[in-house]
C-alpha positions as CSV (number, residue, x, y, z in Angstrom):
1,X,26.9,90.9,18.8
2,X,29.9,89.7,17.2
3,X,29.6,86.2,19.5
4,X,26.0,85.7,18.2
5,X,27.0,87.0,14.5
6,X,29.9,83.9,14.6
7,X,27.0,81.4,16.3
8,X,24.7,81.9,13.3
9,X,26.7,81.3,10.6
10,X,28.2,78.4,12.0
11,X,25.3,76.9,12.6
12,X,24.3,77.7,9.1
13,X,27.5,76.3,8.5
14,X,26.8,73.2,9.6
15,X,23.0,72.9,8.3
16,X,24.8,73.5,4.5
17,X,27.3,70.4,5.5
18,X,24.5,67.7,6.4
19,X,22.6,68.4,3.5
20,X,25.9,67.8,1.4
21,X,25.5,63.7,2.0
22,X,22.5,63.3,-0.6
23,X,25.3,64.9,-3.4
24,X,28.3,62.6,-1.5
25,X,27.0,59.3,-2.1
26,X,27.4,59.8,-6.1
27,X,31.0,61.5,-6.5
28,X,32.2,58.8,-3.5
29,X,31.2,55.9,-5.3
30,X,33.1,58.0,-8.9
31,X,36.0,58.7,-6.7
32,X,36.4,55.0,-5.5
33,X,35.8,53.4,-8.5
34,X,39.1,56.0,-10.3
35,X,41.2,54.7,-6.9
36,X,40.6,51.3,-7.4
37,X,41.0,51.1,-11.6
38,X,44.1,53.4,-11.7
39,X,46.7,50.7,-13.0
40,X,49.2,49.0,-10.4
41,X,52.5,47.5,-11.4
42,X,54.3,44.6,-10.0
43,X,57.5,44.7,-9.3
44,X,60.1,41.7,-8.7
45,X,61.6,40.8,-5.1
46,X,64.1,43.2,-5.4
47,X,62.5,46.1,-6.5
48,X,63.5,46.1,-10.2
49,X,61.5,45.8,-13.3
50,X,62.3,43.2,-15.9
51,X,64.2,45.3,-18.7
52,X,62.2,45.2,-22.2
53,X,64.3,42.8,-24.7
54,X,63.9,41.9,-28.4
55,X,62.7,38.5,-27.5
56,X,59.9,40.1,-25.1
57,X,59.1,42.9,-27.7
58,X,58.4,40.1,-30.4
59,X,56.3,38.0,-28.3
60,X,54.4,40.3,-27.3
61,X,53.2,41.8,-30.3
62,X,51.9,39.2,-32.5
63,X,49.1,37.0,-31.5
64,X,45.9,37.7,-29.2
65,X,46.4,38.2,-25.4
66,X,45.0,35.3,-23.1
67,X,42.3,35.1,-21.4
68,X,42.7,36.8,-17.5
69,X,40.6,34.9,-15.1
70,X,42.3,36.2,-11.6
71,X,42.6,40.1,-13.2
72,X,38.5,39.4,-13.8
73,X,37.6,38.0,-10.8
74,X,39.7,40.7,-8.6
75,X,37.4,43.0,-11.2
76,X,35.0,41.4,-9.9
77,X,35.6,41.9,-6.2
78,X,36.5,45.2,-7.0
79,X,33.3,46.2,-8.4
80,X,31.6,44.6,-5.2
81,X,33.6,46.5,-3.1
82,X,33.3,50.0,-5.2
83,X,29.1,49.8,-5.0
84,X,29.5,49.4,-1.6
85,X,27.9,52.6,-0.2
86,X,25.5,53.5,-2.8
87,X,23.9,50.0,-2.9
88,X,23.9,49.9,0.9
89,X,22.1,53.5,1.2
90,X,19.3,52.1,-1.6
91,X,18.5,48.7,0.2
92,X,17.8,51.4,4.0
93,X,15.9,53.2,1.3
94,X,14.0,50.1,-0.2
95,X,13.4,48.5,3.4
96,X,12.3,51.5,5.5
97,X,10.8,53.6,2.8
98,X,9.6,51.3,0.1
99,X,8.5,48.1,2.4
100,X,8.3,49.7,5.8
101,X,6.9,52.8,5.7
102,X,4.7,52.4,2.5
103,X,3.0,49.5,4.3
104,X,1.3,50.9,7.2
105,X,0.6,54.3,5.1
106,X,-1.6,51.7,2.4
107,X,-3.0,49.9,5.8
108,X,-3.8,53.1,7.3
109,X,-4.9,55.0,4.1
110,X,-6.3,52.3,1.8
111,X,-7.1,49.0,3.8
112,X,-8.8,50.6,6.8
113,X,-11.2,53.3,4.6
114,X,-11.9,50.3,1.9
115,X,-13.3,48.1,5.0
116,X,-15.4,51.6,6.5
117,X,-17.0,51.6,2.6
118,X,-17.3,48.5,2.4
119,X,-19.1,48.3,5.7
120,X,-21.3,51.3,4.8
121,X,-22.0,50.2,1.5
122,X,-23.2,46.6,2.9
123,X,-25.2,48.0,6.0
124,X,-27.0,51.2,5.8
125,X,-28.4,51.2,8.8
126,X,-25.5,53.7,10.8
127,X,-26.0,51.7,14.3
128,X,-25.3,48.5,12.8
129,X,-22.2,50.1,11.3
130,X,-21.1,51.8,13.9
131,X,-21.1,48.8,15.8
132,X,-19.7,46.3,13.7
133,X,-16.4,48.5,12.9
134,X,-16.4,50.0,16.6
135,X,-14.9,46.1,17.1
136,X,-13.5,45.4,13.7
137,X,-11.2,48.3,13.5
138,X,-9.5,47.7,16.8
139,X,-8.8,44.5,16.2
140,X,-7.8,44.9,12.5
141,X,-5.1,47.2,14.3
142,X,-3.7,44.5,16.9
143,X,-3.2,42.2,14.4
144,X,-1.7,44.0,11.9
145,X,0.6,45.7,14.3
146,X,1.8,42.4,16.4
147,X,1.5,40.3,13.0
148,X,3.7,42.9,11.0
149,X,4.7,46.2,12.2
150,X,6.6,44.6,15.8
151,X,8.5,42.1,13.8
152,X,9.2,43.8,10.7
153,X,10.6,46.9,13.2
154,X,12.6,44.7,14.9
155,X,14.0,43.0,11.8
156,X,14.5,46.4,10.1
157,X,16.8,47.8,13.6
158,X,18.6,44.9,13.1
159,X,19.4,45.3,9.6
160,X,19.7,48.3,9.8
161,X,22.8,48.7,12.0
162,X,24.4,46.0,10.3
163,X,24.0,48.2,7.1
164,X,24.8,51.7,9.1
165,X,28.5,49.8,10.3
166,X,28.6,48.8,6.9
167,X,27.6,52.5,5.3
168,X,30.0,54.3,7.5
169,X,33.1,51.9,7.4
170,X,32.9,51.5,3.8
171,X,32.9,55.9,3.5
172,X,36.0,56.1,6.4
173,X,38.0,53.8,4.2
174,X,37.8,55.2,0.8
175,X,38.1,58.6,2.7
176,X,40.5,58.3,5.9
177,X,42.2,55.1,5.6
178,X,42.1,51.9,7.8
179,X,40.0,52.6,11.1
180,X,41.8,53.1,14.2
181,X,40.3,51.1,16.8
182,X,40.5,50.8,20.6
183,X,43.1,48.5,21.8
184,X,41.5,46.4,24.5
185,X,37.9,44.5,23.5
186,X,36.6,45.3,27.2
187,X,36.9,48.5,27.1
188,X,35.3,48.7,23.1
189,X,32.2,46.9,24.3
190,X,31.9,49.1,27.9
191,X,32.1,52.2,25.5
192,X,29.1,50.5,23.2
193,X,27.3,49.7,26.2
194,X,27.7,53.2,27.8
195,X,26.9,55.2,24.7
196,X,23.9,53.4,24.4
197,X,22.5,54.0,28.1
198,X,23.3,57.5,27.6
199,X,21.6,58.1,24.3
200,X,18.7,56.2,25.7
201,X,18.6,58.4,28.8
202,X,19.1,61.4,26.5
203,X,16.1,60.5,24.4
204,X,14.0,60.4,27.7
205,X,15.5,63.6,29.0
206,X,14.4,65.7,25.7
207,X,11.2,63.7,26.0
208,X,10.8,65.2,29.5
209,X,11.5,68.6,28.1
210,X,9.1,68.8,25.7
211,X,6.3,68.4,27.9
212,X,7.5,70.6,31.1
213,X,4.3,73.1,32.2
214,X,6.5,76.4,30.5
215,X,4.5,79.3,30.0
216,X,6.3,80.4,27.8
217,X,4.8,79.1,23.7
218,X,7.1,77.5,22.0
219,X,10.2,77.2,24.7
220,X,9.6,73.3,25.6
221,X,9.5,72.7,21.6
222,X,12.6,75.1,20.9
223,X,14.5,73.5,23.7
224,X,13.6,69.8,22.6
225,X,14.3,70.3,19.2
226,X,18.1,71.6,20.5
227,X,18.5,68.0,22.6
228,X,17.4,66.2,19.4
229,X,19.5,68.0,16.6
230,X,22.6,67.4,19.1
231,X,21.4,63.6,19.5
232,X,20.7,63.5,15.9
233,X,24.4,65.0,15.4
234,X,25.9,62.3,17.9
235,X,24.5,59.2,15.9
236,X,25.7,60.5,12.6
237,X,29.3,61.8,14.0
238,X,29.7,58.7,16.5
239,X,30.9,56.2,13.9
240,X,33.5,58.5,12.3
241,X,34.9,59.1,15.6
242,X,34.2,55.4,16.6
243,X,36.6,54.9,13.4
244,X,39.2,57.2,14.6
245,X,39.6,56.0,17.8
246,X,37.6,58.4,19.9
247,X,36.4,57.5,23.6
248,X,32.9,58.4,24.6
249,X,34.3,61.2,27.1
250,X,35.7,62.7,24.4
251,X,32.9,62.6,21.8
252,X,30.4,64.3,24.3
253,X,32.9,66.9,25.5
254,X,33.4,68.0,21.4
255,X,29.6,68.0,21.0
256,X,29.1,70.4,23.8
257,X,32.0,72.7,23.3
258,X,31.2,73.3,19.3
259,X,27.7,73.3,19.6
260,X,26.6,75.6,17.2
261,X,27.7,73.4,14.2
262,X,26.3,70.2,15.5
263,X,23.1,71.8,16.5
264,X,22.7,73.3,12.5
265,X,24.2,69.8,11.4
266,X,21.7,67.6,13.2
267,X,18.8,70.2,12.5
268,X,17.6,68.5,9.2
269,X,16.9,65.3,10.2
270,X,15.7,66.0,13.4
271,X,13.1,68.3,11.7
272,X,12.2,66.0,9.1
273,X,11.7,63.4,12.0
274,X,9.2,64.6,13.8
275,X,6.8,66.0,11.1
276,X,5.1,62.4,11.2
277,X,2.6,62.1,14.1
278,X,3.4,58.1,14.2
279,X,6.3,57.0,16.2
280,X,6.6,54.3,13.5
281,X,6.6,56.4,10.8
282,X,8.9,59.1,12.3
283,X,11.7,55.9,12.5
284,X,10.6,55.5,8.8
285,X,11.8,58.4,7.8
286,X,14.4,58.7,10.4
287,X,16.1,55.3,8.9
288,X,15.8,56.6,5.0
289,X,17.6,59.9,5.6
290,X,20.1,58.5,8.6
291,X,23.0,56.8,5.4
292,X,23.1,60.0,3.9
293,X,24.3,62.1,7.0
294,X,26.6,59.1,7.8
295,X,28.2,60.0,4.9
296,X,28.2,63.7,5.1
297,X,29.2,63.6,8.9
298,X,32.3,61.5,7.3
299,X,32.9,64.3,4.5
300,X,32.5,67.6,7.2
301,X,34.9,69.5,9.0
302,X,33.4,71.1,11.6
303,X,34.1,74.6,12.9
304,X,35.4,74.5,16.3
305,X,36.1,77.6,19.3
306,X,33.2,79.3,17.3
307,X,31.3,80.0,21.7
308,X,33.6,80.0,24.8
309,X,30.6,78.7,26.5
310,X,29.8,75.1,26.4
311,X,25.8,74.0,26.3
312,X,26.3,71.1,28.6
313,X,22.7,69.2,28.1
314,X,24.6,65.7,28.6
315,X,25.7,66.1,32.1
316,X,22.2,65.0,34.0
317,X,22.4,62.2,31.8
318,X,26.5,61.1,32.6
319,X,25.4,61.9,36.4
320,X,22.9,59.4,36.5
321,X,25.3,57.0,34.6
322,X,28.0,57.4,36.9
323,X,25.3,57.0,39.7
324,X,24.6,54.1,38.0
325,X,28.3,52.6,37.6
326,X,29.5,54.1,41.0
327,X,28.6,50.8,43.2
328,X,30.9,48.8,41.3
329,X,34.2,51.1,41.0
330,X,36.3,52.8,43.1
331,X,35.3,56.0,45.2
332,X,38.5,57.9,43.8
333,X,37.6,57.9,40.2
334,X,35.9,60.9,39.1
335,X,33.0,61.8,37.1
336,X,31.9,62.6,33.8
337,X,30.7,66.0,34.0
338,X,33.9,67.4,35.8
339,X,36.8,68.5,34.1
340,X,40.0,67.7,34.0
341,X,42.9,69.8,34.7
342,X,45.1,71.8,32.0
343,X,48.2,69.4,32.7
344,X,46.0,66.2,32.3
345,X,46.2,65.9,27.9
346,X,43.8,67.7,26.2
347,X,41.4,70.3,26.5
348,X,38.8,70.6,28.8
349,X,38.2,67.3,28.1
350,X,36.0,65.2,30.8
351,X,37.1,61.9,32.3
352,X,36.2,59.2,31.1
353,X,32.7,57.1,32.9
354,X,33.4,54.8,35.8
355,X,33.6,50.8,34.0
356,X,33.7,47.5,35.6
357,X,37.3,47.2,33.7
358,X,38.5,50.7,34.8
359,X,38.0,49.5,38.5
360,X,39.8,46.1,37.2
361,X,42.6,48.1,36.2
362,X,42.3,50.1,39.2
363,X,42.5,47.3,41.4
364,X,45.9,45.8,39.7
365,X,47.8,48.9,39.9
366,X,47.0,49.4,43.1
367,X,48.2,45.7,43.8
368,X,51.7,46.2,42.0
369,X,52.1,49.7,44.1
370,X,51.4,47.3,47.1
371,X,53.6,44.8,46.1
372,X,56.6,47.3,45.3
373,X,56.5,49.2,48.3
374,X,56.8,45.4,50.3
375,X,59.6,44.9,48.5
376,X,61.4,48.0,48.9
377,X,60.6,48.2,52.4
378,X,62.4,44.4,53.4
379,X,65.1,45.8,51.0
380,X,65.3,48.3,53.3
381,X,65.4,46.3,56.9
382,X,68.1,43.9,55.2
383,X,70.6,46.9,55.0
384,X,69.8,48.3,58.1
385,X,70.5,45.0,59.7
386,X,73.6,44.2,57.8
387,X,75.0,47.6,58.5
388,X,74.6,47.3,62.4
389,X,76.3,44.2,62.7
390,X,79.1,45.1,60.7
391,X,80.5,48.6,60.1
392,X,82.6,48.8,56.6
393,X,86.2,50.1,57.2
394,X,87.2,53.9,55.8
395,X,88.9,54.4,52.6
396,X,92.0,55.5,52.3
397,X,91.6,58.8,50.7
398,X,89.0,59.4,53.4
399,X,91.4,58.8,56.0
400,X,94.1,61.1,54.4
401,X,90.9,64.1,54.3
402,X,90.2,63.5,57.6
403,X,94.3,63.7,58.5
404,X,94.3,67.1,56.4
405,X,91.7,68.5,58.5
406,X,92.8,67.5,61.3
407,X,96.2,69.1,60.5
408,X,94.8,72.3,59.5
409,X,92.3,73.0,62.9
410,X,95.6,72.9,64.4
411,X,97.1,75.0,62.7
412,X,94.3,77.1,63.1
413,X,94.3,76.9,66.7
414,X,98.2,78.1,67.0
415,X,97.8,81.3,64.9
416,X,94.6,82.0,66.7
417,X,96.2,83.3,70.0
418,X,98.9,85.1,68.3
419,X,96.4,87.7,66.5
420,X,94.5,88.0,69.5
421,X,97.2,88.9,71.9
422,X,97.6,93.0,72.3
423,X,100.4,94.2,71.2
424,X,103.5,95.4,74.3
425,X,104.7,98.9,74.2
């Protein structure tokens, strides 16, 4: 009782910390704006501050003060750089909502139901009608959706993780500093690539789930709306851990040990996504509301050890992956879904997946181990040789030990005898 008692409220908990993003993007933008005009001093070469003399105190008090055209135009920048997030959040909100969305709503709502009056208004007979839009809507449709919705959708992606990056670097710096990223570019872009196969195969998994012949009401739409408020969680919480240097092993293990706050965090918008009937829409919406849990995911602390039991939904998905990726790396590197040992760093954590420049790694240590043993091993012979040919001489002080033991088994043999021999009466 206690376990599902701790469960609720963090997933309440959690819930309360996403919605917390649409009041974030105004005091961020406040907060930034105080770091950045808070006045800085410049100091000399050698730390000191020119002292304050007569002559300086009289100059500086009569007459007006210059015009500042580098102070204005770092201003300038500044102000740029301040409006960042805010003005970023509004253009997602103009393109998806105000272009996007509102678009096919007035085509659906407006154009299509003026041409049907138009039509009935022009032709009373209802056969001729019928007929005439039975072909005109359909095609109206095509074009509209090739001419418009297929490019402006993939225009709007596009833009839209340009402006996400943008959104999320732009909250991590103001908030956490300079991101820490991974060291080695192939192994940044095999950790893109990877995330991506397995949100893709994640998003069909749910998918599957929500149309599996249950009996049960309601258990295929319960259990799909679990995959997609963790999914949901994993897109906003990815680029703060992105930031801070976090492998994808390690973001899916956290996500299903402390599942109760991502599932109450990615809630929301996962609701609020699938209230549209369109697909279109539904990325609509989806793209409007995404900036503002960027931002509270970057703000939120979540509550961790909350269940002992991990809800491990991503392991069919890192199987297949590793199936995937397991032709083209060793047979000794583990998977995913199994864990590591205690003594291995960290937690439970799970490996990490099986890259083309893990097995390139692979492959060159195994080459230097090669290598080293070769080398030991002809070290090895050359003694062995040298040392059977020629035989180095004793040293002096083992000479003298071996003297002194030779001296004292003798000894040893004399007195033997003696306490043997019975006693004569």
């Amino acid at each position: 009782m206690e376990t599902l008692y701790r469960v609720g409220t963090t997933v309440l908990h959690g819930v309360l910390d996403s919605i917390k993003g649409i009041t974030v993007v105004f005091y961020l933008d406040k907060e930034a704006n105080r770091k950045l005009s808070q006045p800085t001093t410049k100091p000399l070469l050698g730390g000191s501050v020119l002292p304050r003399t007569k002559e300086s105190l009289s100059s500086s008090q009569p007459g007006p003060a210059p015009p500042r055209t580098p102070s204005s135009s770092s201003l300038v920048s500044k102000r740029i750089e301040e409006s960042k997030v805010l003005k970023r959040v509004l253009q997602c909100s103009m393109l998806n909502g105000g272009i996007f969305m509102l678009s096919i709503l007035f085509f659906e709502y407006a154009v299509l139901p003026g041409l049907h009056l138009f039509l009935w208004y022009l032709f009373r007979n209802s056969t001729t009608m019928t007929t005439v839009w039975g072909w005109m809507q359909p095609s109206l449709s095509l074009l509209f959706n090739s001419l418009w919705v297929t490019p402006l959708f993939l225009l709007s992606k596009i833009v839209n993780s340009l402006w996400f990056q943008d959104i999320a670097d732009s909250a991590y710096k103001f908030r956490k500093g300079r991101p820490q990223l991974m060291p080695s570019i192939s192994k940044l872009i095999a950790d893109t690539l990877i995330s991506l196969l397995i949100q893709i195969l994640f998003l069909l998994q749910s998918t599957a789930v929500k149309y599996l012949p249950v009996p049960v009401p309601f258990a295929c739409t319960a259990i799909y709306m679990v995959h997609m408020s963790l999914l949901c969680s994993l897109y906003a919480f990815e680029y703060k851990w992105f930031n801070m240097g976090w492998e994808l092993h390690k973001r899916l293990t956290y996500i299903e040990q402390n599942w109760p706050y991502f599932l109450g965090f990615g809630l929301p918008l996962a609701a609020l996504s699938e209230l549209p009937n369109s697909i279109v829409i539904s990325g609509c919406v989806f793209s409007v509301l995404f900036p503002l849990f960027i931002i509270s995911a970057n703000e939120a602390t979540p509550k961790v050890d909350v269940c002992e039991t991990p809800l491990k939904l991503f392991s069919v998905v890192v199987a297949l992956t590793n199936a995937l990726f397991r032709g083209r790396t060793k047979p000794g590197k583990a998977a995913l879904s199994q864990p590591l040992t205690p003594g291995s760093g960290g937690r439970g954590l799970t490996p990490p997946l099986s890259s083309s420049s893990s097995s390139f790694m692979y492959q060159q240590q195994q080459q230097q181990q090669q290598q080293q043993h070769r080398h030991h091993s002809s070290q090895k012979q050359h003694h062995h040789h040298r040392s059977h040919h020629r035989q180095p001489s004793p040293s002096p002080s083992a000479a003298s030990s071996s003297f002194a033991s030779v001296q004292t088994a003798q000894l040893h043999h004399q007195h033997q005898p003696v306490l043997n021999r019975p006693l004569r009466r």
